[in-house]
N, CA, C and O atoms as a Tripos MOL2 file, in Angstrom:
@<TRIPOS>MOLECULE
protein
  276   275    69     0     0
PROTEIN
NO_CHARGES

@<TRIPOS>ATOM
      1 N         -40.0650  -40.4520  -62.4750 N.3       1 UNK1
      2 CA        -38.7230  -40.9630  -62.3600 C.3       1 UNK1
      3 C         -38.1440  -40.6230  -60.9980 C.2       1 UNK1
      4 O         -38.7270  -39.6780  -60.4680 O.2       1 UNK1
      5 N         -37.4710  -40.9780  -60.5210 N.am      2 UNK2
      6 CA        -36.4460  -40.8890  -59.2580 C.3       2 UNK2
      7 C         -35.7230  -39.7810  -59.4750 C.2       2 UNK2
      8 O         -35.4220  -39.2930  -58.3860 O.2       2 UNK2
      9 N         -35.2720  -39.1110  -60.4420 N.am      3 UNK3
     10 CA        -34.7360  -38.1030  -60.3530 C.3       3 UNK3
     11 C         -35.6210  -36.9360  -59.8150 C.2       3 UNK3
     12 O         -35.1190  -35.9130  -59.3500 O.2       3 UNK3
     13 N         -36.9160  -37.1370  -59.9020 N.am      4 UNK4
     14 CA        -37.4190  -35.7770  -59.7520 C.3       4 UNK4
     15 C         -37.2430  -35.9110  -58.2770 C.2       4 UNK4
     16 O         -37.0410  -34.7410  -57.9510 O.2       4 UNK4
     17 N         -37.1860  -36.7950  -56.9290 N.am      5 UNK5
     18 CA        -37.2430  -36.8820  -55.8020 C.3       5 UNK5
     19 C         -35.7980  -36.1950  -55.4540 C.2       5 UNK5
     20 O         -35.7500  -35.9070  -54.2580 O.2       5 UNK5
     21 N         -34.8110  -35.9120  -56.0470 N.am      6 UNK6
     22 CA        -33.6530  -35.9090  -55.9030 C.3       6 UNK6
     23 C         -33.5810  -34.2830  -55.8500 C.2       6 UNK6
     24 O         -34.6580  -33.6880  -55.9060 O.2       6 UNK6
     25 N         -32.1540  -33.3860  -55.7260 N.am      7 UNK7
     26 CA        -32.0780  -32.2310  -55.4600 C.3       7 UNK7
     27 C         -30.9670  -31.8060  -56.7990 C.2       7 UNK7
     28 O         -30.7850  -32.5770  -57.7410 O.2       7 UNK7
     29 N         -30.3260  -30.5370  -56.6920 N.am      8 UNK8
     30 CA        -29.8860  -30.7190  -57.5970 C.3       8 UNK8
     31 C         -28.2590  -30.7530  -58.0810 C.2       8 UNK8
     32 O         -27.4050  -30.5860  -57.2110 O.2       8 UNK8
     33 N         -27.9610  -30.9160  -59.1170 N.am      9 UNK9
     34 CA        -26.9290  -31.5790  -59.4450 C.3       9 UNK9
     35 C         -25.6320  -30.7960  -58.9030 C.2       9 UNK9
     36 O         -25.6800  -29.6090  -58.5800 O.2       9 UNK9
     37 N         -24.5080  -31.5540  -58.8400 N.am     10 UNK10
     38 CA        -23.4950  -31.4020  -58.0710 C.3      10 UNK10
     39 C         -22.7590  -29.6410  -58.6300 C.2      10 UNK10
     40 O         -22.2820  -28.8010  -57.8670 O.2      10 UNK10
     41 N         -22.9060  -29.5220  -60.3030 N.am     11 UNK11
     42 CA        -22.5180  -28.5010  -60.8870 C.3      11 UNK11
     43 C         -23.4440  -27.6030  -60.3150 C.2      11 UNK11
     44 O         -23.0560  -26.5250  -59.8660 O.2      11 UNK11
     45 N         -24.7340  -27.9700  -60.2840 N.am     12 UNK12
     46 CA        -25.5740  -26.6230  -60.1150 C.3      12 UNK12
     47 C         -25.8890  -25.8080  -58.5830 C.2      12 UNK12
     48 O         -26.5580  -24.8310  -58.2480 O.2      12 UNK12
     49 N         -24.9290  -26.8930  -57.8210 N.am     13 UNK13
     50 CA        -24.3050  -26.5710  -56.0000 C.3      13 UNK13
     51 C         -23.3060  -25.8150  -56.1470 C.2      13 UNK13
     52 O         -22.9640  -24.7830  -55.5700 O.2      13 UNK13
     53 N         -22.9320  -26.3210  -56.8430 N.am     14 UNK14
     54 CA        -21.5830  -25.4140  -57.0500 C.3      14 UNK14
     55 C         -21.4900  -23.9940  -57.5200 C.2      14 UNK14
     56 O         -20.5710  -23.2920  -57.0980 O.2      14 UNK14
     57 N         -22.5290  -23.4360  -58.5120 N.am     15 UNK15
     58 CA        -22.6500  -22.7490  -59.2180 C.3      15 UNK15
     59 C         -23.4870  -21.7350  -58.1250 C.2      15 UNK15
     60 O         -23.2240  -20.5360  -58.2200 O.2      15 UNK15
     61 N         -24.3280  -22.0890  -57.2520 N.am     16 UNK16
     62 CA        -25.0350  -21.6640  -56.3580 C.3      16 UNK16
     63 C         -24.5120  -21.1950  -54.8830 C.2      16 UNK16
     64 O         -25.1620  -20.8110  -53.9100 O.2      16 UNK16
     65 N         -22.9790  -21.3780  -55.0800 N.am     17 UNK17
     66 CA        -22.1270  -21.7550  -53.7240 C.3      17 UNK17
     67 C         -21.2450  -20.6210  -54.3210 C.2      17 UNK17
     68 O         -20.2850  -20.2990  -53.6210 O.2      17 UNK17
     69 N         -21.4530  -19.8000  -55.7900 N.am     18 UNK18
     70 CA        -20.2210  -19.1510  -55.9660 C.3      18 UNK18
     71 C         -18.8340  -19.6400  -56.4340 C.2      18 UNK18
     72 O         -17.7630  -19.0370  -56.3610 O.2      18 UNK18
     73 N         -19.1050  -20.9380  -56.9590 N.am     19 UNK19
     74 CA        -17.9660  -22.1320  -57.4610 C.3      19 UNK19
     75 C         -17.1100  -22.4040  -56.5900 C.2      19 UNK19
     76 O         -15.9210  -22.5800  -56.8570 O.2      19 UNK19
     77 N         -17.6270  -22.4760  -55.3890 N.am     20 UNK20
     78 CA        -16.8550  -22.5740  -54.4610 C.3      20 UNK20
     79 C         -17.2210  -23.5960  -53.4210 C.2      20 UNK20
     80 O         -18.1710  -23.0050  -52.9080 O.2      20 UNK20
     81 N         -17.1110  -24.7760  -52.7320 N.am     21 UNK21
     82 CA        -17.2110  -25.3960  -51.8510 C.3      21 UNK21
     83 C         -16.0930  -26.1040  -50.9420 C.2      21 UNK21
     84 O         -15.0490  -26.5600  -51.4080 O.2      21 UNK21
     85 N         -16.5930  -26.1540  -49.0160 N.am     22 UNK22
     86 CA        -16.1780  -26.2800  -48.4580 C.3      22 UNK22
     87 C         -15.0740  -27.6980  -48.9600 C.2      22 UNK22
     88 O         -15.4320  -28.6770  -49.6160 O.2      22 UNK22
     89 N         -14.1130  -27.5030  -48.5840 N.am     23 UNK23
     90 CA        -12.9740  -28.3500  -48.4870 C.3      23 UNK23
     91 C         -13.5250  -30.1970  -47.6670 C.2      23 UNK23
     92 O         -13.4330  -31.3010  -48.2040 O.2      23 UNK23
     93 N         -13.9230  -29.9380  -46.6200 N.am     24 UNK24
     94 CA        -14.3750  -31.1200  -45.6980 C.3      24 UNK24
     95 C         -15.5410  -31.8290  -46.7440 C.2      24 UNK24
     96 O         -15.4810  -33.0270  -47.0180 O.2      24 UNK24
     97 N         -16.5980  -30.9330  -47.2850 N.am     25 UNK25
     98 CA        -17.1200  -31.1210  -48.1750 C.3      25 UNK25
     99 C         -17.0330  -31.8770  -49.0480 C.2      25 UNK25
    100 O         -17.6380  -32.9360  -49.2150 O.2      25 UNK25
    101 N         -15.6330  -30.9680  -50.1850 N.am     26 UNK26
    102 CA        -15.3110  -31.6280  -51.1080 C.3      26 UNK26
    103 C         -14.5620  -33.0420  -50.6500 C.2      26 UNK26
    104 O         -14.6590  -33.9440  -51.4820 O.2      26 UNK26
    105 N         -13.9900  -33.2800  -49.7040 N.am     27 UNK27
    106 CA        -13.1620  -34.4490  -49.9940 C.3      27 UNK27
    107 C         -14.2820  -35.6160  -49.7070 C.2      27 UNK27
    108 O         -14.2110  -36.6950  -50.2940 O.2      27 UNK27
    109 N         -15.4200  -35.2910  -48.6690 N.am     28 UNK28
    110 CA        -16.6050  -36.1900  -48.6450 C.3      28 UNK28
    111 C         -17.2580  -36.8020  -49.9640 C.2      28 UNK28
    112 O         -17.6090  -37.9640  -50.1670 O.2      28 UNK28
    113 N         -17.3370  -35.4370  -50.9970 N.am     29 UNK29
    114 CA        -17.7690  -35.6610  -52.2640 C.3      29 UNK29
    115 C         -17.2050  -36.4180  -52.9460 C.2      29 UNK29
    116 O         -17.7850  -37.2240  -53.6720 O.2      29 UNK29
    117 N         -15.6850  -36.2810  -52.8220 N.am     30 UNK30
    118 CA        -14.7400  -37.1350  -53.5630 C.3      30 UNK30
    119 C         -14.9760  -38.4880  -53.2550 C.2      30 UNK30
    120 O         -15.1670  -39.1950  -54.2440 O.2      30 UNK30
    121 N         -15.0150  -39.0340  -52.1840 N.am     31 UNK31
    122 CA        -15.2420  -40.3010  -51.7140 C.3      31 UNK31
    123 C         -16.3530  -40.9390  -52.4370 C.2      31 UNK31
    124 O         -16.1850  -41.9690  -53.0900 O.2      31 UNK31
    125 N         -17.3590  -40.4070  -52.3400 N.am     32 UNK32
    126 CA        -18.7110  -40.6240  -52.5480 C.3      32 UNK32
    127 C         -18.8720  -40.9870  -54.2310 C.2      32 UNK32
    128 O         -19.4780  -41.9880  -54.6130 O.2      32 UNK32
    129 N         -18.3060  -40.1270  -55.0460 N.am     33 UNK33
    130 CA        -18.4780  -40.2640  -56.3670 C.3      33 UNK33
    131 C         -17.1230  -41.4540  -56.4840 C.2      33 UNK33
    132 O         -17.2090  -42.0470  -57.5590 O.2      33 UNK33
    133 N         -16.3120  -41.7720  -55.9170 N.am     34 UNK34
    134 CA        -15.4690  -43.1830  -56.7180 C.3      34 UNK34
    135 C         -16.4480  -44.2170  -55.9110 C.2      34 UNK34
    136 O         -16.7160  -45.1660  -56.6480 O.2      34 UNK34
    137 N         -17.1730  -44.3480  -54.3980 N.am     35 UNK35
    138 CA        -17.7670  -45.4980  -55.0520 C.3      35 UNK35
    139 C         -19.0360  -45.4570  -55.1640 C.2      35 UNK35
    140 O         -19.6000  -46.2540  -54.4140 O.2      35 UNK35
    141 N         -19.7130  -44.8340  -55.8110 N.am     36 UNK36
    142 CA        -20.6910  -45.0450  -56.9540 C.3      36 UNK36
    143 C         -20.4410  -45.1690  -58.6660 C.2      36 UNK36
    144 O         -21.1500  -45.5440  -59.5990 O.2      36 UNK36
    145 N         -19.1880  -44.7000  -58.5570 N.am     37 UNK37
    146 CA        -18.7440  -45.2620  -60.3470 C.3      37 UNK37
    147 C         -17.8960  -46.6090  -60.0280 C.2      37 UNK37
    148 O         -17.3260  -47.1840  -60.9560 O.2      37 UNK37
    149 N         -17.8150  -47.1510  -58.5700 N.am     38 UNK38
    150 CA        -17.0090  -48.3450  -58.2680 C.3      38 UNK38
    151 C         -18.4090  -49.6110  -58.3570 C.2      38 UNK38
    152 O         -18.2740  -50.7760  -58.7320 O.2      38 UNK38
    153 N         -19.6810  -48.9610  -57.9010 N.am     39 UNK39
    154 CA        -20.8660  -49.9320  -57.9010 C.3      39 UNK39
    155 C         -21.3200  -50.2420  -59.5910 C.2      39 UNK39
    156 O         -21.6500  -51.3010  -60.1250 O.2      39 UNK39
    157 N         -21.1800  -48.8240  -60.1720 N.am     40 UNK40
    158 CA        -21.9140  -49.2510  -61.5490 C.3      40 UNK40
    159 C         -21.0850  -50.2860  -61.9300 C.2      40 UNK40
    160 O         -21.5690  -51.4000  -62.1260 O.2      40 UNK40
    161 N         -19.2690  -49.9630  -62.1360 N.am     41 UNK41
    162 CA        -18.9060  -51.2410  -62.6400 C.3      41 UNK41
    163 C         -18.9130  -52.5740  -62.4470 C.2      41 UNK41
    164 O         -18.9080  -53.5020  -63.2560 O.2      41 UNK41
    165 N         -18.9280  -52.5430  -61.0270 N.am     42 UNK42
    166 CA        -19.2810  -53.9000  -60.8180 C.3      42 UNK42
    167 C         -20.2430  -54.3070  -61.1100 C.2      42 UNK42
    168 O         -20.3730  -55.5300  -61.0440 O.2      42 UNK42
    169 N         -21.3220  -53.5160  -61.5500 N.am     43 UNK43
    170 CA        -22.9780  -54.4570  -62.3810 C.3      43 UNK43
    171 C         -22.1530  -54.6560  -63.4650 C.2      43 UNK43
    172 O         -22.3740  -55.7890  -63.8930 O.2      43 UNK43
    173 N         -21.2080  -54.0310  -64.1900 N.am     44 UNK44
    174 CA        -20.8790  -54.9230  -65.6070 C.3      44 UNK44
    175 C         -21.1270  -53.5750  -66.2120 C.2      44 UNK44
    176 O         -20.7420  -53.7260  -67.3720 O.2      44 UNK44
    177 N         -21.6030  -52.1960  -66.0720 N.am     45 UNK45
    178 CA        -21.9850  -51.4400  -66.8080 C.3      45 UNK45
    179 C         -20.3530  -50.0890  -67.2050 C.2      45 UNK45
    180 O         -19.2190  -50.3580  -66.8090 O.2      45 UNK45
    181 N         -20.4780  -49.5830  -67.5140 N.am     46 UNK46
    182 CA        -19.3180  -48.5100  -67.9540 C.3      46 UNK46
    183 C         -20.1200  -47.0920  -68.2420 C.2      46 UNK46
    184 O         -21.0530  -46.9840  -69.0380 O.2      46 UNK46
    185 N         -19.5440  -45.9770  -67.3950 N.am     47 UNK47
    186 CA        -20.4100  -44.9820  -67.6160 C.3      47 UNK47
    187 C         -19.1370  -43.8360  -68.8020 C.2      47 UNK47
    188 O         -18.1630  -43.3310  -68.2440 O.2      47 UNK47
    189 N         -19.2470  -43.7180  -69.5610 N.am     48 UNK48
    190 CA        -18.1450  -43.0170  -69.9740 C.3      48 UNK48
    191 C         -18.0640  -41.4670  -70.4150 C.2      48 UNK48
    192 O         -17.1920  -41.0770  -71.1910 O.2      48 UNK48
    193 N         -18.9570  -40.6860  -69.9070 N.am     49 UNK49
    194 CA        -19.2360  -39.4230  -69.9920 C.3      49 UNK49
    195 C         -19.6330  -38.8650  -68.0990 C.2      49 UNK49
    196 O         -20.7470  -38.5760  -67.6610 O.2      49 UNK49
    197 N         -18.7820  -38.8690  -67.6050 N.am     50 UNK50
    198 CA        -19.2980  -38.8840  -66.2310 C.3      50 UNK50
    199 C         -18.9280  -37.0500  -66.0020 C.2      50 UNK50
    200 O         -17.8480  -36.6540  -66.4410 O.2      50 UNK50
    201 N         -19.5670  -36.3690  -65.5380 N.am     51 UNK51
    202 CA        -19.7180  -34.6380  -65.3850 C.3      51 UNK51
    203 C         -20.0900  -34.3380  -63.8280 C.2      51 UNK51
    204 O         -20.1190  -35.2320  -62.9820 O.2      51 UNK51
    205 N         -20.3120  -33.2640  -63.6140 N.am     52 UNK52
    206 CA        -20.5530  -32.7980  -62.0070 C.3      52 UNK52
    207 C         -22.0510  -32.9940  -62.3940 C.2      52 UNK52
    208 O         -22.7260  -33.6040  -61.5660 O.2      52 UNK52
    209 N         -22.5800  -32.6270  -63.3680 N.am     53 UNK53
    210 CA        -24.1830  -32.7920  -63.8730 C.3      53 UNK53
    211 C         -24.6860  -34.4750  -63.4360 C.2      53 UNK53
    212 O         -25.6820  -34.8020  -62.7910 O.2      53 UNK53
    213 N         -23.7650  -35.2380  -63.9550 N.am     54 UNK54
    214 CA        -24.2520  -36.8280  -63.3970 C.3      54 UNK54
    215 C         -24.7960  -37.0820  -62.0450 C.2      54 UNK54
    216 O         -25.7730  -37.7940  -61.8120 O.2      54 UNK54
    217 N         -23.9920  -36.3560  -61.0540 N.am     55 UNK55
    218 CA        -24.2770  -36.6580  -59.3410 C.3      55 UNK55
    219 C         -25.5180  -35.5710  -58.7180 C.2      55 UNK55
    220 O         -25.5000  -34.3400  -58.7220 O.2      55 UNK55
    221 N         -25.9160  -35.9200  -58.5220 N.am     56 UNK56
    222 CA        -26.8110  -35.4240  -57.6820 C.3      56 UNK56
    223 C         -27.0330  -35.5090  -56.3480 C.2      56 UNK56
    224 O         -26.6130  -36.4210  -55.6360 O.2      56 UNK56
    225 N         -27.8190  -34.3890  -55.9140 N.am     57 UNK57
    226 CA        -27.5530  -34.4770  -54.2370 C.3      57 UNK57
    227 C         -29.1310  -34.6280  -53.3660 C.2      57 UNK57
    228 O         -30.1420  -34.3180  -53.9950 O.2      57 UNK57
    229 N         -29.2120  -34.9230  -52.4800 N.am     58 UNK58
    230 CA        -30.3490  -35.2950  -51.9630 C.3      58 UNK58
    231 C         -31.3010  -33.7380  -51.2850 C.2      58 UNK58
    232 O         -30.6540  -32.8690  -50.7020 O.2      58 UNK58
    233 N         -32.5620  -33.6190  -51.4400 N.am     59 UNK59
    234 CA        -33.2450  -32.1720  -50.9350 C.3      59 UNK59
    235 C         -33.0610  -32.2530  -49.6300 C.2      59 UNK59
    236 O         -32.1070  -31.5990  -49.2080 O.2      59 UNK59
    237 N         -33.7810  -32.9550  -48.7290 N.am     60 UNK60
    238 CA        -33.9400  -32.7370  -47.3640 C.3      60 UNK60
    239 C         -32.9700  -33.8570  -46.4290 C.2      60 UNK60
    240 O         -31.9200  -33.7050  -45.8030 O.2      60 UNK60
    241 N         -33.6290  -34.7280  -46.6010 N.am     61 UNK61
    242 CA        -33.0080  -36.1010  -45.9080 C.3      61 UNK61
    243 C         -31.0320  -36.1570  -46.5340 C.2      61 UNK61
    244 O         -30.6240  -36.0170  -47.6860 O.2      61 UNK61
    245 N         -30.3160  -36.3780  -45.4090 N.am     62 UNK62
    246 CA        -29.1180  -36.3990  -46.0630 C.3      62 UNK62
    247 C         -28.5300  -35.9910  -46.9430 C.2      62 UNK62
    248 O         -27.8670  -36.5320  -47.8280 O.2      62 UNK62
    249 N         -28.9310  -34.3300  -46.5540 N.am     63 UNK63
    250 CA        -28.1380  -33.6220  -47.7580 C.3      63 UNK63
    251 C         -26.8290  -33.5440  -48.5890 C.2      63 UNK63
    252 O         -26.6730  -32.8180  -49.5700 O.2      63 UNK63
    253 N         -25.9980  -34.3120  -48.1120 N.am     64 UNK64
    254 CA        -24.7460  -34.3610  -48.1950 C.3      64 UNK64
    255 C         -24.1900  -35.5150  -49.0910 C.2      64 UNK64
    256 O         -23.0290  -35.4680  -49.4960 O.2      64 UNK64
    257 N         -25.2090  -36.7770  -49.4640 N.am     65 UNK65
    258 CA        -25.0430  -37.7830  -50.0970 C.3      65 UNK65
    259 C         -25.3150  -37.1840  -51.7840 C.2      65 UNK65
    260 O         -25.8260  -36.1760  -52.2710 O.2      65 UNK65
    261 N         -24.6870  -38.3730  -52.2920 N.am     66 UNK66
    262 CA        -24.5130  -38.3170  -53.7470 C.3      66 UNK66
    263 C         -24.9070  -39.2940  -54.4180 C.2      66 UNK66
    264 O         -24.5670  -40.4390  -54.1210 O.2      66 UNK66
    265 N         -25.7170  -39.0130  -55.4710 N.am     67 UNK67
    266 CA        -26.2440  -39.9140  -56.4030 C.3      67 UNK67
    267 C         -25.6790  -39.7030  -57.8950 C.2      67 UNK67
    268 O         -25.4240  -38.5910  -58.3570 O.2      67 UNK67
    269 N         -25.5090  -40.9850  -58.6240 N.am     68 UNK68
    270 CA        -25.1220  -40.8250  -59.5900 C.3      68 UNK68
    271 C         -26.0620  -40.9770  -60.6030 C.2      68 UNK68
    272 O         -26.6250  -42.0630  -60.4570 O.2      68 UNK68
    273 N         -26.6050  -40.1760  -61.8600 N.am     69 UNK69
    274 CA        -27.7080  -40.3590  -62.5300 C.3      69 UNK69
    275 C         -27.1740  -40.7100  -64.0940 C.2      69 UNK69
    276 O         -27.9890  -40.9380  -64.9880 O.2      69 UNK69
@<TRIPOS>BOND
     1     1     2 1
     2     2     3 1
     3     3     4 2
     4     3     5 am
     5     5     6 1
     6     6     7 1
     7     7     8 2
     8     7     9 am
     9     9    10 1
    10    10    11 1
    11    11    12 2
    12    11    13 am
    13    13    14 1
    14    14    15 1
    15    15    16 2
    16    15    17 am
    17    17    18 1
    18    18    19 1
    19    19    20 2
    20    19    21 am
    21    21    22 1
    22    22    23 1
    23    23    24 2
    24    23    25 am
    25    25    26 1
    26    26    27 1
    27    27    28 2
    28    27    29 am
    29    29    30 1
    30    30    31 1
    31    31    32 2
    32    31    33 am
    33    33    34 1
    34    34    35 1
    35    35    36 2
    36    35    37 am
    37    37    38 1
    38    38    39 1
    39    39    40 2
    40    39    41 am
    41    41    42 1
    42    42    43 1
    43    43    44 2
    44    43    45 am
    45    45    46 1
    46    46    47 1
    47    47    48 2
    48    47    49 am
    49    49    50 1
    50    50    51 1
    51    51    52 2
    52    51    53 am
    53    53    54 1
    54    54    55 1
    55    55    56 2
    56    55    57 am
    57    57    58 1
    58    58    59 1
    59    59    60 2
    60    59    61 am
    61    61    62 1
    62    62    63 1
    63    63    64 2
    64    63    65 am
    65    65    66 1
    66    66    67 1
    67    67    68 2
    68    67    69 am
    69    69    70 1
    70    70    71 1
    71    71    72 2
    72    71    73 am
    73    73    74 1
    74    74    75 1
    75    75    76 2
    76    75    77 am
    77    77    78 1
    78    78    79 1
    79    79    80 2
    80    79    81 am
    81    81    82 1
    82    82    83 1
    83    83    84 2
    84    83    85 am
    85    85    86 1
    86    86    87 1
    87    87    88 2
    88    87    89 am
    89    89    90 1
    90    90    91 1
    91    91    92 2
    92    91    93 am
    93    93    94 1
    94    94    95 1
    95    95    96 2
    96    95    97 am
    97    97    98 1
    98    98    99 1
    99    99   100 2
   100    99   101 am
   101   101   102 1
   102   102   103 1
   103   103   104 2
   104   103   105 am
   105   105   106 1
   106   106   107 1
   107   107   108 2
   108   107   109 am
   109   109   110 1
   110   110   111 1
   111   111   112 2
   112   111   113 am
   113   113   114 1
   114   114   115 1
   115   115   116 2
   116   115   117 am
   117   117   118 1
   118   118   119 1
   119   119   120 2
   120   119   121 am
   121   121   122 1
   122   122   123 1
   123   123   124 2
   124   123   125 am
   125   125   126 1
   126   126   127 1
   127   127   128 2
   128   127   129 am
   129   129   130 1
   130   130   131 1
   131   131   132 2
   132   131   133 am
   133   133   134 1
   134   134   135 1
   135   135   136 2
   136   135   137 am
   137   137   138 1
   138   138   139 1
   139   139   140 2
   140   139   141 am
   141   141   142 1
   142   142   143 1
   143   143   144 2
   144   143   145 am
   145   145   146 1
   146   146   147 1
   147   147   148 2
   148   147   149 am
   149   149   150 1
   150   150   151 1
   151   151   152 2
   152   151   153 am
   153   153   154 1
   154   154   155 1
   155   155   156 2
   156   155   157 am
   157   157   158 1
   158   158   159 1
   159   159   160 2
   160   159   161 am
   161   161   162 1
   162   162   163 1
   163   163   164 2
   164   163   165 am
   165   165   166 1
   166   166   167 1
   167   167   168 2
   168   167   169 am
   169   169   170 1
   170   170   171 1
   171   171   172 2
   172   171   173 am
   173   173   174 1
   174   174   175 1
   175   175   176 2
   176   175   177 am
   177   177   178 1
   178   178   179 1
   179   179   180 2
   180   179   181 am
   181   181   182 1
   182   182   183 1
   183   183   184 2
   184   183   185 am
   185   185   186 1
   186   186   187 1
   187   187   188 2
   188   187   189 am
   189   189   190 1
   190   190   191 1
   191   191   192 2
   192   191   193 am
   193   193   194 1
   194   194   195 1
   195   195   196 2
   196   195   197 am
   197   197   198 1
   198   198   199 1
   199   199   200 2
   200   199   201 am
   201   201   202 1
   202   202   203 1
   203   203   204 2
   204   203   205 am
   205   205   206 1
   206   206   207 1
   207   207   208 2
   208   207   209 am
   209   209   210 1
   210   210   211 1
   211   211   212 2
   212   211   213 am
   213   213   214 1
   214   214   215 1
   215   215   216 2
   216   215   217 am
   217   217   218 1
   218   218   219 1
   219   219   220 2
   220   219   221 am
   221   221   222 1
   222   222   223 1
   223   223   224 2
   224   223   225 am
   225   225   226 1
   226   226   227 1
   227   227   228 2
   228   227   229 am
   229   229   230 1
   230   230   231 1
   231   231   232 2
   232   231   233 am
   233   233   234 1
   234   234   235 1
   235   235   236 2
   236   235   237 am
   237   237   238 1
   238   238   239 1
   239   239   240 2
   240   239   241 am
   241   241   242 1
   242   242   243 1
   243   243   244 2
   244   243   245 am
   245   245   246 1
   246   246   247 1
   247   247   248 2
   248   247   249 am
   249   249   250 1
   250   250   251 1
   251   251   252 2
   252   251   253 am
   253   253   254 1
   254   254   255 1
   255   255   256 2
   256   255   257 am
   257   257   258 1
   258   258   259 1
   259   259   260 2
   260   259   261 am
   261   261   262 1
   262   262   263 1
   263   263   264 2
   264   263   265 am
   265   265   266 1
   266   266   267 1
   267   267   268 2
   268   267   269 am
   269   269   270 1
   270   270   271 1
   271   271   272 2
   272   271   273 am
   273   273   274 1
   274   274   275 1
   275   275   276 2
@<TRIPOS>SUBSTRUCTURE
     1 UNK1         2 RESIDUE 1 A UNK
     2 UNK2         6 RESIDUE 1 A UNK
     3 UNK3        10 RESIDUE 1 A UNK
     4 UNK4        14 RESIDUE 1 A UNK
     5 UNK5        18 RESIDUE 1 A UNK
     6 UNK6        22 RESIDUE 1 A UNK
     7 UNK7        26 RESIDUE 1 A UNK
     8 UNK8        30 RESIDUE 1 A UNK
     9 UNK9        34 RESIDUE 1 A UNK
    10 UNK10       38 RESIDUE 1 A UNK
    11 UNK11       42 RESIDUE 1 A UNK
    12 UNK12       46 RESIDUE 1 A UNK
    13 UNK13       50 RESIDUE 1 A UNK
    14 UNK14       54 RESIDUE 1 A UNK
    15 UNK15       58 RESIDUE 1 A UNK
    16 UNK16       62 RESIDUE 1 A UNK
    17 UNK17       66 RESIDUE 1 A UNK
    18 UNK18       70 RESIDUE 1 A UNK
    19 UNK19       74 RESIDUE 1 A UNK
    20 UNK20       78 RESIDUE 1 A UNK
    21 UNK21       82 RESIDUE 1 A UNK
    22 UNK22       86 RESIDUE 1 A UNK
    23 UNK23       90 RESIDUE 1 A UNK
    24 UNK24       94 RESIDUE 1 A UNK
    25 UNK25       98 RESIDUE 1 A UNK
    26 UNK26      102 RESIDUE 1 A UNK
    27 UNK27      106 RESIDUE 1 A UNK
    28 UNK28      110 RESIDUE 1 A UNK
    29 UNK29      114 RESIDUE 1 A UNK
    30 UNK30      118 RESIDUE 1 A UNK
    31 UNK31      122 RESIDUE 1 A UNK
    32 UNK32      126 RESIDUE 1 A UNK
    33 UNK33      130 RESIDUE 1 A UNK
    34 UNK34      134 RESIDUE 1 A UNK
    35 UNK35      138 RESIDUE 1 A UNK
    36 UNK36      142 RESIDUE 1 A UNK
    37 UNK37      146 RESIDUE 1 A UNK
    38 UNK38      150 RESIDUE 1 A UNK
    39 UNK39      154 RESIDUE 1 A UNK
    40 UNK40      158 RESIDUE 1 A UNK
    41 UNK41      162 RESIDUE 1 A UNK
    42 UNK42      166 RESIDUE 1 A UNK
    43 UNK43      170 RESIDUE 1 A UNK
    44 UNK44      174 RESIDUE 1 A UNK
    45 UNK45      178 RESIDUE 1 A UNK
    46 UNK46      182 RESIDUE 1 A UNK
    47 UNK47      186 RESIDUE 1 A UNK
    48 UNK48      190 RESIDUE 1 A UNK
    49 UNK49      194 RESIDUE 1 A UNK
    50 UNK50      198 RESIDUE 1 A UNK
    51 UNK51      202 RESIDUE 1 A UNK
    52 UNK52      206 RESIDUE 1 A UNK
    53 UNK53      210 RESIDUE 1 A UNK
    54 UNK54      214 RESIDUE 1 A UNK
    55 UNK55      218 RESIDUE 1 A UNK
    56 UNK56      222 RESIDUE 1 A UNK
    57 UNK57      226 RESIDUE 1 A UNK
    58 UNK58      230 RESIDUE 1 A UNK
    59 UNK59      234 RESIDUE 1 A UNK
    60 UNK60      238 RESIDUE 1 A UNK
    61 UNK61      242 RESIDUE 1 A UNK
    62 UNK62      246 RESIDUE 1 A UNK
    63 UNK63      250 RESIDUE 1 A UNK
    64 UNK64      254 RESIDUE 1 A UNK
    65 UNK65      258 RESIDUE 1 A UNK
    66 UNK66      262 RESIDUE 1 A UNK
    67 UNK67      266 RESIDUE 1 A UNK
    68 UNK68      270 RESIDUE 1 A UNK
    69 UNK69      274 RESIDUE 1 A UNK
């Protein structure tokens, strides 16, 4: 699956960071997660349990991007 290529989830950065992350960071993050729940809907789909566990973050290449799983 594609997830295994992926790094790990947005909660478990967090949790690893001391529950704590940079500000510049977070507001990047923020961006990032409305539009990827802005793409699913537009396929027509509805995600309705969405968690910090859903997003995921990339290992090496563009660490900073977010995936939604």
């Amino acid at each position: 699956m594609m997830l295994n290529f992926l790094g790990p989830s947005l909660d478990l950065y967090m949790m690893n960071n001391g529950g704590k992350i940079d500000l510049k960071l977070a507001l990047d993050f923020r961006v990032q997660m409305i539009e990827r729940i802005q793409i699913v809907h537009s396929k027509g789909y509805i995600h309705r349990d969405i968690r910090p566990e859903d997003f995921l973050k990339k290992k090496k290449k563009r660490p900073n991007k977010l995936y939604l799983a």
